[in-house]
N, C-alpha and C positions, 0 to 999 in steps of 0.2 A: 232778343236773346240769340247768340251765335251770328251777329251781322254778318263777321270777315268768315266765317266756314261757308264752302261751298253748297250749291240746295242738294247737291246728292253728294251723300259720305258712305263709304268703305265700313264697314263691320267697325274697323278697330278707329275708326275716328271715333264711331258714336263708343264705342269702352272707354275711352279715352275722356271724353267728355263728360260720361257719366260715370268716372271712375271705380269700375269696374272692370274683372279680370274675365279673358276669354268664354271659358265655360257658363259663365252668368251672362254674359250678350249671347251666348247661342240660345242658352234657354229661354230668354226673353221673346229671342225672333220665333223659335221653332215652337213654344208653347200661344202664339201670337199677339203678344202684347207688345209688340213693335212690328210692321210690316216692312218687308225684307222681299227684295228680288235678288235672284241669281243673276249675276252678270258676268260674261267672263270667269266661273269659277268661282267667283266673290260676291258675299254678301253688298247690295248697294242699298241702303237705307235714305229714305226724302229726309231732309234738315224737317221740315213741318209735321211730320209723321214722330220726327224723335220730339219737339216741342209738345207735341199733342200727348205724346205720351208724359214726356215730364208733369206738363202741368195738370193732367186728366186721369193718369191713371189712378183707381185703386189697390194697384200690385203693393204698395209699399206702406198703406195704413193696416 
């Protein structure tokens, strides 16, 4: 899942991916269902941390 995406994405890669709009990736990181570092200003998110979430979370049943 996501071979050619780099192992660390930007905020709006991982929206992008999981097609979703701004507001709904902040709340995803800041309520903690995705793990998010501050870098530079910007959210940097692990490729494995957003996999783990897609296929483990129960945010979305």
């Amino acid at each position: 899942m996501f071979e050619k995406e780099p192992d660390l994405l930007t905020r709006k890669q991982c929206q992008d991916l999981l097609h979703i709009g701004k507001s709904k990736m902040l709340e995803l990181i800041h309520d903690g269902w995705i793990p998010a570092r501050k870098i530079a200003g910007g959210f940097r998110i692990e490729k494995s941390d957003l996999i783990d979430f897609i296929e483990n979370s129960m945010y979305w049943n």
